[in-house]
Each structure stands twice: as C-alpha cells, then as structure tokens.
C-alpha positions as CSV (number, residue, x, y, z in Angstrom):
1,X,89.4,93.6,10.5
2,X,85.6,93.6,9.7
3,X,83.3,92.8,12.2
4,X,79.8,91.9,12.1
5,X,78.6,95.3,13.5
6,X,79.9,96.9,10.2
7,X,78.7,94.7,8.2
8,X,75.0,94.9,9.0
9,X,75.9,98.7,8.6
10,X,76.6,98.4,5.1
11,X,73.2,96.1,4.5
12,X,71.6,99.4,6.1
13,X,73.1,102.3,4.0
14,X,73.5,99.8,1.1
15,X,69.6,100.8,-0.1
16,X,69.6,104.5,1.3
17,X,72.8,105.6,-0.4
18,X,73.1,106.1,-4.4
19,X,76.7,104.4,-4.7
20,X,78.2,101.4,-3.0
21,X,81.4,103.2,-2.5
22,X,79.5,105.6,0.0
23,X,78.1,102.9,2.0
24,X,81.5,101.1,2.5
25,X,82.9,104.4,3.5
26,X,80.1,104.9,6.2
27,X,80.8,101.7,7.2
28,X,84.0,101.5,7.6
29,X,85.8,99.4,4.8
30,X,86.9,99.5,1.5
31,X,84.3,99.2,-1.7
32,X,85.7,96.1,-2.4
33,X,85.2,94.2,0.6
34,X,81.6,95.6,0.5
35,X,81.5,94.0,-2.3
36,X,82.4,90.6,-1.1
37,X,79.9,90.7,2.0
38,X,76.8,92.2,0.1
39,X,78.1,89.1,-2.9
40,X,77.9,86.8,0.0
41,X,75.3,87.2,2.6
42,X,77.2,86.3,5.5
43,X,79.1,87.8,8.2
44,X,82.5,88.1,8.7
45,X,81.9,85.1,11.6
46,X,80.1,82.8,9.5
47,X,83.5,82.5,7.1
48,X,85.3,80.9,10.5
49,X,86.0,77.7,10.3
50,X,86.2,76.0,13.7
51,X,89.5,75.2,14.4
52,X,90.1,71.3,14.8
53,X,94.0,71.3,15.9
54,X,95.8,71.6,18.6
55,X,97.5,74.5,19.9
56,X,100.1,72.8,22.1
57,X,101.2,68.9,22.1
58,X,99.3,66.2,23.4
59,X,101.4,65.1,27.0
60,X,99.4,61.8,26.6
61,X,100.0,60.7,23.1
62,X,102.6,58.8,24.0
63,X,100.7,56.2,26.2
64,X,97.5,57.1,24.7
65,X,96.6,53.8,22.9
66,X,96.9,52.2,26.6
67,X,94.5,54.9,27.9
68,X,91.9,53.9,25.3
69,X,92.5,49.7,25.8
70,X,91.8,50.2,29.7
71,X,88.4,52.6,29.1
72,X,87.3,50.1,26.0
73,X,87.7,46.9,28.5
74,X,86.2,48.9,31.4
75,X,83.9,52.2,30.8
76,X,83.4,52.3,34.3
77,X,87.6,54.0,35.2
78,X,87.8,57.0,36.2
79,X,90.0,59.3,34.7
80,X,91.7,60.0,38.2
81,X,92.8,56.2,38.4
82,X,94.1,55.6,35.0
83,X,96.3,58.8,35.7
84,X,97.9,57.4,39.2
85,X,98.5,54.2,37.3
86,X,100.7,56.2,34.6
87,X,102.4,58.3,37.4
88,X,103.3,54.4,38.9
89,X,104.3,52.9,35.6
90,X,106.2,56.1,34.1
91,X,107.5,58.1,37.5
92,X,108.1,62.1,37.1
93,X,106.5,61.8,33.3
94,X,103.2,63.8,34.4
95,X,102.9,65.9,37.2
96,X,99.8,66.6,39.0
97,X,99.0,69.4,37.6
98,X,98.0,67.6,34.2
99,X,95.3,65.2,35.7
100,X,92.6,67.8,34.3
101,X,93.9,67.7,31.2
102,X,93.3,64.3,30.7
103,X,90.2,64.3,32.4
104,X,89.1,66.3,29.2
105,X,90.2,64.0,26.9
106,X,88.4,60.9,28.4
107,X,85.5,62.6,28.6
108,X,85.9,63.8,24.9
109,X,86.4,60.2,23.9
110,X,83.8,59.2,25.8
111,X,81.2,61.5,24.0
112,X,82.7,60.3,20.8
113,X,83.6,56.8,20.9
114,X,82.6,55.6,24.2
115,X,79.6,53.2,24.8
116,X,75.9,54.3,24.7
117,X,74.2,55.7,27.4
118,X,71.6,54.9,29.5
119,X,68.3,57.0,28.0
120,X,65.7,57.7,30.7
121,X,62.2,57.9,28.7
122,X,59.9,60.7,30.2
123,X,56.7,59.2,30.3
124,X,52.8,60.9,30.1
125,X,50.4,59.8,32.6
126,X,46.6,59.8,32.4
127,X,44.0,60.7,35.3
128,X,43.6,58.1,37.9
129,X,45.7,55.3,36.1
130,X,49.0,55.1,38.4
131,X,49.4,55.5,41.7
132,X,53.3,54.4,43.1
133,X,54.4,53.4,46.4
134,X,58.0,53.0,48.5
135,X,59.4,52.8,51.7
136,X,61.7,55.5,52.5
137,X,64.1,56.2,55.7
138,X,64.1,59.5,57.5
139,X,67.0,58.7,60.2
140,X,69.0,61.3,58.7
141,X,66.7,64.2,59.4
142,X,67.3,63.3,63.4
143,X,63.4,63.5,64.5
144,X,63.3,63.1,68.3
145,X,60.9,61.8,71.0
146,X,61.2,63.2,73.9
147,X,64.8,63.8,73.6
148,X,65.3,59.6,72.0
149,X,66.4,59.3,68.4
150,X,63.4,58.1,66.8
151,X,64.2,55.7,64.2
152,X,61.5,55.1,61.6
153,X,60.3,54.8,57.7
154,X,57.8,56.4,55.8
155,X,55.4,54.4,53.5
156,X,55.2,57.2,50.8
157,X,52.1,56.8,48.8
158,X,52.1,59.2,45.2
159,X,49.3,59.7,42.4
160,X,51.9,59.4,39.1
161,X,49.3,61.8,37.3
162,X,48.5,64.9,39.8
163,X,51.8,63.9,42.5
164,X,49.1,64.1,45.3
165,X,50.7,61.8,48.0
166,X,50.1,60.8,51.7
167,X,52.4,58.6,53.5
168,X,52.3,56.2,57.0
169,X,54.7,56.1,59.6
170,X,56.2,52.7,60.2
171,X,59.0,51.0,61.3
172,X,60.0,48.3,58.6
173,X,59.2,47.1,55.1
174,X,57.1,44.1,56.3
175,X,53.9,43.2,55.1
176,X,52.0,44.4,57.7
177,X,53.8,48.0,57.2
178,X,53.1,47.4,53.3
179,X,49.4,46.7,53.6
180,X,48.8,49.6,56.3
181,X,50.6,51.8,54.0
182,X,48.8,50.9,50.7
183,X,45.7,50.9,52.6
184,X,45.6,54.3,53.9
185,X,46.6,55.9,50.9
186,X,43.8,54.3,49.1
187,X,41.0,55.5,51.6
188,X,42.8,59.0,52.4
189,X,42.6,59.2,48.4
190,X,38.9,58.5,48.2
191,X,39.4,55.8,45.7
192,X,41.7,53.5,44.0
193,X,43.6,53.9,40.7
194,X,44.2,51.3,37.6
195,X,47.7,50.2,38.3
196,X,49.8,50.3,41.3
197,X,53.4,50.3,41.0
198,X,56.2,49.6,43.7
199,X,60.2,48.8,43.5
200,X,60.6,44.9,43.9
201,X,59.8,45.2,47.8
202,X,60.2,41.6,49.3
203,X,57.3,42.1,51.3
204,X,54.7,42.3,47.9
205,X,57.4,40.4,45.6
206,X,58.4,36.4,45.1
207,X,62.0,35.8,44.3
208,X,63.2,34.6,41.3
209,X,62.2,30.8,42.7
210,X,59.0,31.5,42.8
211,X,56.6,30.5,40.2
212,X,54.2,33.6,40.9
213,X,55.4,37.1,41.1
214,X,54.2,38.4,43.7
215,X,53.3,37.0,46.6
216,X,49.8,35.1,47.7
217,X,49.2,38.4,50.3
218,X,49.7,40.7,47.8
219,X,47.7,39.7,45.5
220,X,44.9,39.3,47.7
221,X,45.2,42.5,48.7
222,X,45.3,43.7,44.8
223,X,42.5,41.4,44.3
224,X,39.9,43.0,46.9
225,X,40.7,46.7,45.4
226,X,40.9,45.5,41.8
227,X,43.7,47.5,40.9
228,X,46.6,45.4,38.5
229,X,49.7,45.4,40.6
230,X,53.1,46.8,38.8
231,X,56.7,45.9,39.9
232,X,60.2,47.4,39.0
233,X,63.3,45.3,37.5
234,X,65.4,44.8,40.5
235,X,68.0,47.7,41.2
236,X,66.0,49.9,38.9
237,X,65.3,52.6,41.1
238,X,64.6,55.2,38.2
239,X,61.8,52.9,37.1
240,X,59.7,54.3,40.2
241,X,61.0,57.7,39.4
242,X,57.6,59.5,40.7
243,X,57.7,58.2,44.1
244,X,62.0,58.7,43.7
245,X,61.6,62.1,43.0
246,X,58.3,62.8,45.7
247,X,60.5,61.2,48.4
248,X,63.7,64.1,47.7
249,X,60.7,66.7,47.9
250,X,59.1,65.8,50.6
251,X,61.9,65.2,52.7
252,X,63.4,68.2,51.8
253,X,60.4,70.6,53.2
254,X,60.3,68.4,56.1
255,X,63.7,69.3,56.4
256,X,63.2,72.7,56.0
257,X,59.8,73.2,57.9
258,X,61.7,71.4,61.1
259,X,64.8,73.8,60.7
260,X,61.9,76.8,60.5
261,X,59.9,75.0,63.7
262,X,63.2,75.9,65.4
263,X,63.3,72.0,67.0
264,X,63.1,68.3,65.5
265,X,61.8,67.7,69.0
266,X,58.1,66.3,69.2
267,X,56.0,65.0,72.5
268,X,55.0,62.1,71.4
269,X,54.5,59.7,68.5
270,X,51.3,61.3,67.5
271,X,52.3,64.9,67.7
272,X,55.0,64.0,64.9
273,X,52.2,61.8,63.0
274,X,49.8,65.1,63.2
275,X,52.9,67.3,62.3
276,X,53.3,65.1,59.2
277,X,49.6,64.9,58.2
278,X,49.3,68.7,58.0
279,X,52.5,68.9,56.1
280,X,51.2,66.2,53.3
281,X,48.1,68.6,53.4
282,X,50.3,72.0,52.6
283,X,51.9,70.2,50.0
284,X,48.8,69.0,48.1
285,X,47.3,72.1,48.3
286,X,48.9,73.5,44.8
287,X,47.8,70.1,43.3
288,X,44.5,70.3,43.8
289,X,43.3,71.0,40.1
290,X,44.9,67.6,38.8
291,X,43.7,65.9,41.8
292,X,40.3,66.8,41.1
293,X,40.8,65.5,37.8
294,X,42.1,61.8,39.3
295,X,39.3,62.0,41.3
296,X,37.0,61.9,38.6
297,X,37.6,58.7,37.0
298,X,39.2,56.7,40.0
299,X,37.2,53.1,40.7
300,X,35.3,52.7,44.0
301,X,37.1,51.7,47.0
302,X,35.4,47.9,48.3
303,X,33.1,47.7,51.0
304,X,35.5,47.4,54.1
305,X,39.5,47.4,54.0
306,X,41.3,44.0,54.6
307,X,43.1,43.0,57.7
308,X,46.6,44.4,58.5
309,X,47.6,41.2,60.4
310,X,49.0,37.9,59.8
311,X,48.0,34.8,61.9
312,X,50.2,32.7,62.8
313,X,49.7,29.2,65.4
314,X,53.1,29.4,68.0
315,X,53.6,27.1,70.8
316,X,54.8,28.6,74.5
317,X,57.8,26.9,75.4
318,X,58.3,25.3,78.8
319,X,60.3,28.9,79.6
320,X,57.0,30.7,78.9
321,X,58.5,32.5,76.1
322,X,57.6,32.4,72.1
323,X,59.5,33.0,69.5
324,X,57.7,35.1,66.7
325,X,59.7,36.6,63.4
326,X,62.8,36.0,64.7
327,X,62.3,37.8,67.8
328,X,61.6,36.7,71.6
329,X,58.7,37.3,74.1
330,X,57.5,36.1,77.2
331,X,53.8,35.5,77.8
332,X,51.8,34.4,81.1
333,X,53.4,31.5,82.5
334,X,49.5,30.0,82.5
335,X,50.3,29.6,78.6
336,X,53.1,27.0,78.7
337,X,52.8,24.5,76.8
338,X,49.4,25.7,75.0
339,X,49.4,27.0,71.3
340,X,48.5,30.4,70.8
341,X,47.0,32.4,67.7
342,X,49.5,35.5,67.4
343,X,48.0,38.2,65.1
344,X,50.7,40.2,63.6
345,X,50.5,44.1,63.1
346,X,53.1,46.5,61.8
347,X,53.5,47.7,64.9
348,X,52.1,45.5,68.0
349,X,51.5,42.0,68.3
350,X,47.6,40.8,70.0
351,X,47.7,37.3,71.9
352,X,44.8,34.9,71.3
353,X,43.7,31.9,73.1
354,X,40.2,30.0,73.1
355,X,39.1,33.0,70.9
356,X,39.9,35.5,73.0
357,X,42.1,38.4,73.2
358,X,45.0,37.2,76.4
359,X,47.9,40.0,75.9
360,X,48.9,42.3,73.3
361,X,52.6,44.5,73.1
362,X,54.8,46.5,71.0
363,X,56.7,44.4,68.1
364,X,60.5,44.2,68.4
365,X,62.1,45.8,65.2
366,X,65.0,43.8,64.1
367,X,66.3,40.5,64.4
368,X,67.0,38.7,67.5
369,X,65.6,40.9,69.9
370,X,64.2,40.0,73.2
371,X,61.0,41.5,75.2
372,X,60.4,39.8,78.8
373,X,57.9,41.0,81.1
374,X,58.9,40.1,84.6
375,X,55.3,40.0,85.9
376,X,54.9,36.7,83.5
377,X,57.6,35.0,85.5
378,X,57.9,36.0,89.0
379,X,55.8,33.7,90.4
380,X,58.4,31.2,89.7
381,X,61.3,32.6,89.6
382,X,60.6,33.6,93.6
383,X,59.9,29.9,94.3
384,X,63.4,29.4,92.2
385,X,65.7,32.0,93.1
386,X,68.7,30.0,92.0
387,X,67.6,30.1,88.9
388,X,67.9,33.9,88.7
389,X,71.3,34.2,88.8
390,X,72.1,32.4,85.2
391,X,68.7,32.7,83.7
392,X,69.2,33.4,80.4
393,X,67.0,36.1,80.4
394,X,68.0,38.3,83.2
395,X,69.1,41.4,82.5
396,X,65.5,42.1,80.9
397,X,64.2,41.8,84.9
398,X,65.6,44.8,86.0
399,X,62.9,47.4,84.9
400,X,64.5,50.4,85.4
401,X,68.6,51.6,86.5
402,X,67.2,52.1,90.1
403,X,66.6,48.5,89.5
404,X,69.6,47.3,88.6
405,X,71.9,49.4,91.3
406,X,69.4,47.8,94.2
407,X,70.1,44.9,93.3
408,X,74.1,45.3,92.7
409,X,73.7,46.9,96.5
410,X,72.6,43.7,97.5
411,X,75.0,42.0,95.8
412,X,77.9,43.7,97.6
413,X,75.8,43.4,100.7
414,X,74.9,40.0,100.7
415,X,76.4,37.7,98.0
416,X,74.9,36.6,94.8
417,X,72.6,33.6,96.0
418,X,70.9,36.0,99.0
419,X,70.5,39.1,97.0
420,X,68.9,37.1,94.3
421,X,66.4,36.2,97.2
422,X,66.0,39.6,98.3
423,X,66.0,40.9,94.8
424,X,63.0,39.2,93.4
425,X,61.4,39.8,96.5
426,X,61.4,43.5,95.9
427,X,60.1,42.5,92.3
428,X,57.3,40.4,93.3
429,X,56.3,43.6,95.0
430,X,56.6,45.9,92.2
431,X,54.2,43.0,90.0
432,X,51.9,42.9,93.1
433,X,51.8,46.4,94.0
434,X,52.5,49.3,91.4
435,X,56.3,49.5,89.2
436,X,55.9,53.1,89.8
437,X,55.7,53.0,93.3
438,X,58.7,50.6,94.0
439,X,61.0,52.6,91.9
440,X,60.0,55.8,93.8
441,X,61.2,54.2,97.1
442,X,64.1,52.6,95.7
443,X,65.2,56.1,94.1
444,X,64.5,57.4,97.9
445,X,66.0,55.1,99.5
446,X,69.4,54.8,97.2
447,X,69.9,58.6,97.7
448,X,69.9,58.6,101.3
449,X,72.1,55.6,101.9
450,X,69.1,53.7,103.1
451,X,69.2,49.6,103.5
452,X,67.2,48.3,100.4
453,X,64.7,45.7,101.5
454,X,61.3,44.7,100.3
455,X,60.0,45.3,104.1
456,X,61.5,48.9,103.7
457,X,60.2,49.5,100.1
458,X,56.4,48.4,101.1
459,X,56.5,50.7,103.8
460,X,57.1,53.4,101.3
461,X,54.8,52.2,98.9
462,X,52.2,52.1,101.7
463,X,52.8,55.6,102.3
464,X,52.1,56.7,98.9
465,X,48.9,55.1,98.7
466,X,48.0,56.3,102.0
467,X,48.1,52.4,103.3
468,X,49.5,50.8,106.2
469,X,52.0,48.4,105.7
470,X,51.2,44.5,107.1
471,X,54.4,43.5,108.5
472,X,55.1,40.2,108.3
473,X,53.9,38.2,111.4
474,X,51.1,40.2,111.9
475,X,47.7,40.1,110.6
476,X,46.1,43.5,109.2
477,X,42.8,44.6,111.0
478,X,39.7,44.2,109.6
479,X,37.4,46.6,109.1
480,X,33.7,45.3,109.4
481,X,31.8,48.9,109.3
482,X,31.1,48.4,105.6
483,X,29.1,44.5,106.8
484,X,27.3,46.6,109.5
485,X,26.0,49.3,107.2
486,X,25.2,46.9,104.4
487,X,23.6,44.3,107.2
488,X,21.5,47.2,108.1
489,X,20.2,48.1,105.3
490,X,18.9,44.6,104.4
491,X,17.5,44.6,107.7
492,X,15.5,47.8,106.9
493,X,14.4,46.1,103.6
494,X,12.7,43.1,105.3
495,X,11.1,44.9,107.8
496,X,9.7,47.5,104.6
497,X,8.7,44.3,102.8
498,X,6.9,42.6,106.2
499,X,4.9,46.3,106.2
C-alpha cells in the first residue's frame, strides 16, 4: 500500500530523474501507479472516503423512534434518564454497560437535528463607556473573625473596557449596601463612566408592576452622576458576563492568596477590609495601560456624593421597642410613645429626635431579628420584676453566659419570682456601674462556689476600681478636702483683689 511519504518522494525524483520508471522505483511502487498519483495531484489519503456505516448493529434501533419523540418533546433529558426508562420498560434488553453508547448517539442527534443553541455574542467595549456592578457571596471561602465565621458579600464594582475593579464589603443587597458600593467605586475610580450596568437587583430595579424601571432611589442616584443606568433580562446572568467572569477571578486569588497567607483568620473587620484593598491593588496593577486609557475620557465625578441612608418616621411602642425593616430594637425608655427619625445605613442604624443625634447601633441582617439593650429597660423592669419572668424579650437580658448561669443559680436557689428580683438587681448594677466589671465578679464568683448576690458583686466591682463599697444602710463619707482647697483659694483671690 502507498502511503503519502512515497508519494511526495516521487514528486521529488519526478524532475531530477530522466525516466518516470526510475522515480517510481526510488520510490517504492510500480510506474504505473506513479502514473496515477503524478495524473492526479493527490495523496493516497485524499482518495479516502469517510466511511458513513456502521461497523456493528445499532442496540437502540429498535426503540429508537421513542428515543427521538421524548428528546423532540423535551431537549432538556438526559441521555442517562431516557436509558433507566428503557431498562424499566424492556428489562435485561440493555445492560449497563451500553449507557455510553447511547450517550453518543443523543448527542450526535442533538448536533444534527436537535434545537438551536444559545449563541453568546462577544462584545467590544470602548474607553470609559461601561462600568458593571453585582453583589457576590464569599461564605464559601470560610474568612474568620477572631475565630467567628464571618458571613458577608462583596459589592464588586468592574470597568467592562480595562476590567479595573474595586469592591465594598457589606452584608446584604439593600439599597444602602447598593449605593455605598456604586459610590465608592465611582470616587476610588476617579470618575464616572457612560453607562452603568447591573443584573435586575431588587434594590436598583421595579418589578414588573411598576410603571418605571428602576426605582425612584436609583435614579436619583444615576441622576446626580449623570451616568444612563443599564439592567439585565431577569435570570440572565451571562448578560453581565464582565462582572460574572471578574467575580470567578477575584475570588479565586483570594482563595489562593489566603491558602498562601497560611490562615483565613483576620483581627478584625478592618484588617480583612485592608487585606482586600491591597489585593484589588495587586490585581489592577497589569491593567494599568487600559486604565489609563478609561481614565482619559471618563466624565467628572459631582461636587459631593449623595447620602447612603434612608429616612424613615417610626413610632416607639409602649414596650420601648421599634420595629425597623422587619427587625426589632429597643431604644431609651424616654422615647415611648415619641416618633423618631431613623436614618438607615448599610451597616448601622443612627436615632434622631428634635434634630439630634439620641442612639446609633449595628443593623440586624435578616429578617425577624431582635436587638434589646438591657440598659434601655432596667429601670422598669426592677420596679416590675414580675414582669421579667414572661417578658417576651428576655433571653436578650442576659449579656453574656456568666449571665445567664447566675441567674439559673438563683433560680435553683431561690425560685423564679425571687431570683428575678435578685437577678435584675445584679443587672441594674452592671447598667449603673461597668458590664465589664459585673461579669468579672460573676466569673469569680461562679468558679469558687461563691453565693451570687448584687451586694457580693459590688464589692468586687468596688475593688477593681479601687472603691469602697456603700453597703446598704449606711451612708458613704464625704470627703470635703477638695471644698476646703477650692474655698481657699477664693479666699486668697479676694484678699489679692482688696490689695
């Protein structure tokens, strides 16, 4: 048999030798196959034809026609389900071993007869034009905080054109979180691009009832950057493919970079913000010649940014509580009854009454949560000790477990209705005095067996501030020293001023 090697022999000796019969020779075949190849052109593989039978039966041509109505009704079957359904309908017809071998011919008829794909359109992007934006979760990469799981998002902020990107630490896809986000990309860029674009987040985007299309906020906020805001058709993720695709990267060295650190371990909240910020500066460094050309033609960034807060009016109820995106939290019992301005921030919420600023906390994430601050009621609730022991509320007033186990020591000591008396007594102190302080004498005073009373706990607290404990009955000493000395220096004054 000739192969191609020969062949391109014989085109070679073809013009050095006189006769064609010596070429062939050379070459390895007769003159008149020589003659057929240097007739032709080709090579001996270019006469193959490709071979369009089968070598062996089809085992599914029996039930094939039922294959095909199932895959033409739904495109969406996998090959692995139609086969257990024939293995059902037919039993000991096809063995296992012959599930690839209709796998192969689905997905042959599905490259020539199935339904059209999806096409995903690359698309070419100009200099300062798009900038995309998205929430994205990070509980999988198991950052810690202090040793607690640290739940949280990342507002991932991308230029489409140069894939610069920056991103905010938050906690949900609210508003607030939104506007932050979109915010500090904008001023960490240096200016603000044409079009913005972002997946149909509820925080930027009406339903479908809505006349408008994105909400009022929103387009404020577009408004006062004058960029034209962009939205994705819903569950179209590859639509926002740019901040889709900059999420898997970034992640993915942050991954890395954590597994080279050694730990995913950080101090505090703003040792892991700083850790970030430096790795969004690594990665923008190889981008820096397309970044300068964004920078170029973005527009000016306005005057001053806009609020990350909403205002909202919220009446305390008569249990000195509000109730404020579906969460619970207590407020100074002063504030019953009044209406107070709460300004709303991704992540704290500021009290405000007669224009000024009364209290300000850490929002609750979630739904249905509950924050009570035991020095907003005690006053009360140690004038109503009944009320302690089926308040609603009351396993928010134990501060820490040291807490919690005095009390259930009183409990077993006393009864329900006296420990509830002794109990808050011991938290009135900790609101008077210092939390700190009461929880150091009730951790002494639980590991040595000690009896738990408020009297007992003062007298350590006394000690750790280096004061002496007024027992009750008795009336502290005064001492008048500091009157003398400042009664004596008036004295000296007038008699200076008579000179």
């Amino acid at each position: 048999m000739v192969t191609d090697q020969q062949v391109r022999l014989l085109m070679t000796l073809k013009n050095q030798e006189q006769a064609l019969k010596t070429a062939a020779a050379k070459a390895g075949m007769s003159q008149r196959t020589a003659r057929k190849y240097v007739k032709s052109g080709r090579l001996p593989s270019q006469y193959k034809e490709p071979r369009t039978w089968r070598t062996r039966s089809n085992p599914f041509a029996e039930d094939w026609d039922w294959i095909e109505e199932q895959l033409t009704a739904n495109s969406g079957l996998e090959a692995k389900t139609l086969f257990e359904a024939l293995q059902r309908m037919f039993p000991g017809r096809y063995s296992d071993g012959q599930l690839r071998t209709l796998q192969r011919q689905i997905k042959s008829w599905r490259a020539l007869r199935g339904p059209s794909k999806e096409i995903f359109f690359s698309q070419r992007y100009h200099p300062g034009q798009w900038s995309c934006s998205d929430f994205t979760c990070m509980d999988k990469l198991g950052v810690t905080i202090s040793g607690s799981p640290f739940p949280h998002l990342i507002y991932h902020f991308v230029l489409a054109y140069s894939n610069w990107e920056t991103g905010t630490l938050c906690y949900s896809e609210s508003f607030e979180s939104f506007s932050q986000g979109l915010q500090e990309g904008f001023w960490n860029l240096g200016g603000v691009t044409k079009y913005h674009r972002t997946d149909s987040l509820s925080a930027a985007v009406n339903n479908l009832s809505q006349p408008k299309e994105f909400t009022w906020r929103y387009q404020s906020l577009a408004r006062h950057y004058g960029f034209e805001a962009v939205k994705t058709q819903p569950n179209r993720p590859n639509e926002n493919g740019d901040v889709e695709q900059s999420h898997y990267r970034f992640k993915r060295t942050l991954e890395q970079t954590l597994m080279l650190r050694g730990h995913k371990d950080f101090p505090d909240i703003q040792s892991y913000q700083a850790f970030l910020k430096k790795l969004f500066d690594q990665l923008n460094v190889n981008r820096r010649e397309r970044f300068a050309e964004e920078l170029a033609v973005l527009q000016c960034l306005p005057d001053r940014r806009l609020e990350d807060f909403q205002e909202i009016a919220v009446k305390v109820s008569s249990g000195s509580t509000i109730r404020v995106r579906h969460n619970t939290y207590s407020l100074n019992s002063r504030l019953i009854n009044e209406t107070v301005t709460v300004r709303i921030y991704s992540e704290h919420l500021e009290l405000w009454y007669a224009q000024r600023k009364v209290d300000h906390f850490p929002r609750l994430r979630g739904k249905n949560k509950v924050r009570i601050d035991y020095r907003h009621i005690i006053d009360s609730l140690v004038v109503k000790p009944g009320a302690f022991e089926n308040y609603r509320y009351r396993d928010y007033l134990f501060p820490s477990s040291h807490f919690r186990m005095a009390y259930d020591g009183l409990v077993d000591q006393h009864g329900r209705k006296r420990a509830a008396r002794y109990y808050l007594a011991i938290l009135k102190l900790a609101a008077d005095e210092t939390e700190w302080g009461v929880e150091q004498a009730l951790r002494e005073l639980l590991a040595h067996h000690h009896s738990v009373t408020a009297a007992a706990i003062e007298a350590h607290v006394a000690k750790q501030t280096g004061k002496e404990p007024v027992l009750p009955g008795q009336v502290a000493s005064v001492d008048l020293s500091q009157y003398d000395q400042l009664f004596l220096e008036n004295g000296q004054e007038v008699e200076d001023g008579q000179a």
